[in-house]
N, C-alpha and C positions, 0 to 999 in steps of 0.2 A: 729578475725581470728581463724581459726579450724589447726588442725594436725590432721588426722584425721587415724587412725588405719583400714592399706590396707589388713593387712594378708589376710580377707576373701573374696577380689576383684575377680573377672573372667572378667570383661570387665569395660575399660574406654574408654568412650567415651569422644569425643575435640571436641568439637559446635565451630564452627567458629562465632565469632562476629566481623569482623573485617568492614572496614565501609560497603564496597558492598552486603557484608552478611544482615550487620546491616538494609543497605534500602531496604530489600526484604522481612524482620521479622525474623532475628537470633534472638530477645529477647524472641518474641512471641515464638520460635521453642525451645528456652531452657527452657522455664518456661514451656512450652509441657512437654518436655521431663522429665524433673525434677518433676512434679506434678507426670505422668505415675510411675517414679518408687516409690516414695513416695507413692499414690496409690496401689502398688502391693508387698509395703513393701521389696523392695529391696532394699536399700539402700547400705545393707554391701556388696553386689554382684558386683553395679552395681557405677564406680565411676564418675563423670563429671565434667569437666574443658573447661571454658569459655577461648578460644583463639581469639587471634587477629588474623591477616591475614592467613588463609593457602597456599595461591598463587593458588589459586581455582579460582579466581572472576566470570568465565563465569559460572560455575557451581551452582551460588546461592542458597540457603542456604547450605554448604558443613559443614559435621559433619564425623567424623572417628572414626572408635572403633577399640579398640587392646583389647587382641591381634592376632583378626584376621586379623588385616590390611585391611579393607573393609573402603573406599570410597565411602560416599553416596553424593549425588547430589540433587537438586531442592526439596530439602524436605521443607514441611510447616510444619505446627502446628498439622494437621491432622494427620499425619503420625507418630505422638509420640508411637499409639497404635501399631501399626504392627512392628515398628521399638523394642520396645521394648521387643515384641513375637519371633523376628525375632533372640534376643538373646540366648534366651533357646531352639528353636525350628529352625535347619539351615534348615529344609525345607524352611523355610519362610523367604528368607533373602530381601527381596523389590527389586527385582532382577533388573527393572524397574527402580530403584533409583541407584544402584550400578555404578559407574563411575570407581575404582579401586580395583582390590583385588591382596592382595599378595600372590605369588605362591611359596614362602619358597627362593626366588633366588632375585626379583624386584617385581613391582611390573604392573600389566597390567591391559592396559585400556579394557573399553565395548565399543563395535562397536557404539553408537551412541554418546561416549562420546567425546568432543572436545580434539583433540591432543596437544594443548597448544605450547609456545615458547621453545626452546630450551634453556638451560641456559648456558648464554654467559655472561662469569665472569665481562665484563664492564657493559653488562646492571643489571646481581643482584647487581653490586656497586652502581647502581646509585637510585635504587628501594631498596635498604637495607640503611634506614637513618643515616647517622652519623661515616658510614663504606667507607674507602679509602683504592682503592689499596695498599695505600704503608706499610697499616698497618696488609698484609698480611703475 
């Protein structure tokens, strides 16, 4: 296990590995990822955490960086390159891939991104394991 000294971070990114992720290639898409910045020697810039579910599933491979709050979508393995460009250079954000960006208030979806379920407290009880209403 690492601790790992954040002071000179600007962006972490959260790779979804959670199972639907997982059977689309969240591994293959973090070892992308992780290789690219290693690669480009960013390391201390650039931090990564392997998550379980984001509640994304339609979106498969979903990966998010702060702190833009940007929401990407359908990313593969490929896309390590430009995703990584896309940090130091916001011309290039994979606009394409972009499902959420936060606009300093919530945050909002791209016109072709899936509008998802609404969150209705019985059903995140019943999709959140080990959580009962009454231990609200």
């Amino acid at each position: 296990m690492a601790t790992w000294d954040l002071t000179e971070t600007k962006h972490h990114i959260l790779l979804c590995n959670g199972s639907s992720c997982n059977k689309a290639g969240a591994e293959e898409l973090t070892q992308a990822v992780r290789a690219e910045i290693m690669a480009r020697g960013l390391d201390h810039e650039i931090h990564t955490t392997r998550t379980r579910c984001n509640g994304r599933c339609q979106d498969k491979c979903v990966l998010v960086v702060y702190p833009s709050g940007r929401w990407y979508k359908d990313l593969k393995p490929e896309d390590a390159s430009h995703l990584i460009s896309s940090l130091s250079n916001d011309n290039e954000k994979l606009s394409n891939k972009v499902s959420f960006q936060y606009n300093g208030i919530a945050f909002e979806r791209t016109e072709e991104t899936v509008i998802g379920e609404k969150k209705i407290q019985e059903k995140v009880a019943r999709v959140t394991k080990g959580l009962s209403m009454d231990k609200q």
